[in-house]
N, C-alpha and C positions, 0 to 999 in steps of 0.2 A: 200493609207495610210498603212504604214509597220507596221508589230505586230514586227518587229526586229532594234535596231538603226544600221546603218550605216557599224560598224566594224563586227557587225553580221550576214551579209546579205550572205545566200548563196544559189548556185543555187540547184532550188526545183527542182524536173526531174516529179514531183506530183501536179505543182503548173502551170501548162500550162495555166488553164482555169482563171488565174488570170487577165490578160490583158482585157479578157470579159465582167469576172464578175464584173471588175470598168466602163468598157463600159453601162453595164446594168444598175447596180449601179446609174453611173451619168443621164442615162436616164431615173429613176426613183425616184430619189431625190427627185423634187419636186412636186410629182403626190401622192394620197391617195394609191398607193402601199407599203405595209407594206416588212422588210425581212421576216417575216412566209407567205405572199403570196408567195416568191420568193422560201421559202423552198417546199413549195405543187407544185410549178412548176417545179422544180426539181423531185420533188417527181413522178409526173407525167409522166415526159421525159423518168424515172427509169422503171415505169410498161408500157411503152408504147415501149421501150428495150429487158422486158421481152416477152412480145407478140410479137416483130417480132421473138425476138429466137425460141420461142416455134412453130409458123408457118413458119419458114422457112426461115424466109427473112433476112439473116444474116450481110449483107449490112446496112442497115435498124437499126439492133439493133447496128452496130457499132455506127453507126451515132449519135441513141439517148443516147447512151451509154454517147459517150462523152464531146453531148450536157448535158446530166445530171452532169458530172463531172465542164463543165464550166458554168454553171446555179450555181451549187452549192459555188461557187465561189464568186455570186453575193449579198448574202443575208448577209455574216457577214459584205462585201464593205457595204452594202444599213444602215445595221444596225448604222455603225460609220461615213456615210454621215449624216443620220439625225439625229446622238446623241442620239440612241435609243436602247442602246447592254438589255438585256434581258436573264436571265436563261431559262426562256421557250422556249426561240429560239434557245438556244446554246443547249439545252436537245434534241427537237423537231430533230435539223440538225444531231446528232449523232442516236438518232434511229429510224429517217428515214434510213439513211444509213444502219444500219446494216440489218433492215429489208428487204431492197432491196438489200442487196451481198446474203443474203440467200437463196432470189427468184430469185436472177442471175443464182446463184452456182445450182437450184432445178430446175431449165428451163432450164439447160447444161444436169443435169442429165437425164432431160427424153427425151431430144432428142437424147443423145449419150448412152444412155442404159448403163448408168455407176451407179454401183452398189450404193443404198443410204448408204452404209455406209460409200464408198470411199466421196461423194460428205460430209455427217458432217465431216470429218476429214481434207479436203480440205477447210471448209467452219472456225473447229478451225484454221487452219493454218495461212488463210487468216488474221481473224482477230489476230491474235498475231500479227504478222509482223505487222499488222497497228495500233494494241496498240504500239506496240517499239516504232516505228516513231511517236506517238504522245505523248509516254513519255517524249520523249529527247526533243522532240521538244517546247510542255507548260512549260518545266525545262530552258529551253533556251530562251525564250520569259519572263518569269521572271525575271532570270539574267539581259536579256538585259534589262527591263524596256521597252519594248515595248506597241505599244497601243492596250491591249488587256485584256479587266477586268471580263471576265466570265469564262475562265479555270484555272482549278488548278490542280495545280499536282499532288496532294493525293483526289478524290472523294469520301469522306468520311464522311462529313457532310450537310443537307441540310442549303444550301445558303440562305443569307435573300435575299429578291426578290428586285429588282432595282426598281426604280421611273418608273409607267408605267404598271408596273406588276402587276398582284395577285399574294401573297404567298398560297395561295392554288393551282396555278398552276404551281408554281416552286416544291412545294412540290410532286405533281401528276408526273409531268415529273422527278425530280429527282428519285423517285422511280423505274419508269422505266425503267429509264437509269443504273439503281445501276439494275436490274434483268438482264439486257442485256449483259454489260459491265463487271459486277463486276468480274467473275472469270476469265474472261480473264486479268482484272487490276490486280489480286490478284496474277497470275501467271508470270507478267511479273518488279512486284513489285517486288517478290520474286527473282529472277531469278540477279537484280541489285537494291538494296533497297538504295542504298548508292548513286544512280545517281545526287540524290539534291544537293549534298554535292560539286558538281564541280562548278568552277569559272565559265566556258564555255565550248563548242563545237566547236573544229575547223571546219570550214570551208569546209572543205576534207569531213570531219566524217557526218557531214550532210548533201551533197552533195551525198554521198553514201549511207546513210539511206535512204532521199528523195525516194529511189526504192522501198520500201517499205509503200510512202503515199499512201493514197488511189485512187487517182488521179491516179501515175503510174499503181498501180494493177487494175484499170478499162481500161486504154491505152491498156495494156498487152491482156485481153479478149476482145477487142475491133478492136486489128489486128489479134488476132489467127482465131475470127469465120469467116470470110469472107476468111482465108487463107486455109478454112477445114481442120484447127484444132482443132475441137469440142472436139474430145475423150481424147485431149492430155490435154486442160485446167485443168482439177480438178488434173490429176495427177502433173500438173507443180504446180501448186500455195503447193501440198503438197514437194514435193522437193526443194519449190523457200524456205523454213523456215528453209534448212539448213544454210542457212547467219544468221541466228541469231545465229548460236554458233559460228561465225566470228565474228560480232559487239557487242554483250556484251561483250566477255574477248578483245577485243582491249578496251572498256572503259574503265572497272575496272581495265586492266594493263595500261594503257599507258596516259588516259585523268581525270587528277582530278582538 
């Protein structure tokens, strides 16, 4: 089921684990598996990545690596198989995530003796780039009218909770997610505050964003450590953020 219609569809270079995670999805349809079980199994896969990195087994963490990226893939599928999207679980999937690139980026650093300050400043890096790509991208799943009712493009309000929910748990996790998120949203708001305001995204322009979901930047760590290029990750992901002073002035010049 596509968050994007038809004219919109473009190739995700982040979005690999998608073919699975409907795999998954359909094979959990009609079983008492919830998507918040499928988010802890992801979640799982994540710290189960982190402990081969940190013991050595760098094979090993590729693998779970990006089984977690195509697990993660399964749970919004599961959610709109059984008619059951949720703020707690669209809260829940975003800081998981972040929580786990931190203990990526903090199990790179202490195996490769790379200094902690260099690993926070690779770890903002990270996450900007994959704010970008998620700005443009819930801006464009709007537009399109696509089938997707829990993100929005300014998180600035707590949502009233869906059929299904408690509003005292959407309120817990939006909190959350507003302590995690927020300055990095606040920075890349600023940065193109005017983004809403376009028709669309070409095709092109998201296609070359897409290297920036999260998807791709777990791929990225997922072929360096087995390539023993441990020492070289945090510094890459702080150099991969010069593209963002490439793809924001190509939007605000040339895509309204």
């Amino acid at each position: 089921m596509s968050k994007l219609t038809a004219k919109d569809q473009f190739i995700d270079l982040s979005d690999y684990g998608r073919p699975f995670g409907r795999l998954l999805a359909n094979s959990l349809k009609n079983t008492r598996f919830t998507p918040i079980d499928v988010t802890l199994l992801f979640g799982l896969s994540g710290l189960t990545a982190i402990y081969c990195i940190i013991e050595g087994h760098l094979y090993w963490a590729a693998f779970f690596i990006v089984l977690k990226s195509m697990i993660d893939a399964a749970d919004g599928e599961l959610a709109r198989l059984k008619k059951t999207p949720s703020y707690t679980g669209r809260y829940l999937d975003s800081v998981f995530d972040i929580l786990l690139n931190f203990m990526f980026f903090s199990a790179i650093c202490y195996v490769s003796n790379t200094p902690f300050w260099v690993t926070i400043i690779a770890f903002a890096a990270l996450q900007l780039q994959g704010t970008l790509y998620n700005y443009y991208y819930v801006i464009l799943r709007h537009k399109s009218a696509g089938a997707d009712a829990t993100s929005m493009i300014f998180e600035r309000h707590t949502p009233t909770a869906l059929p299904g929910e408690k509003q005292r748990n959407v309120n817990l996790m939006f909190r959350i997610y507003t302590y995690v998120y927020g300055a990095f949203d606040a920075v890349i708001y600023a940065l193109d505050p005017k983004a809403y305001l376009v028709s669309t995204f070409p095709n092109w322009f998201m296609t070359v964003l897409s290297v920036y979901g999260l998807g791709f930047q777990l791929l990225l760590i997922a072929v360096m450590l087995p390539l023993g290029y441990v020492e070289w990750i945090l510094p890459f992901f702080i150099g991969y953020s010069l593209l963002l002073a490439v793809l924001i002035p190509i939007r605000r010049m040339y895509i309204e």
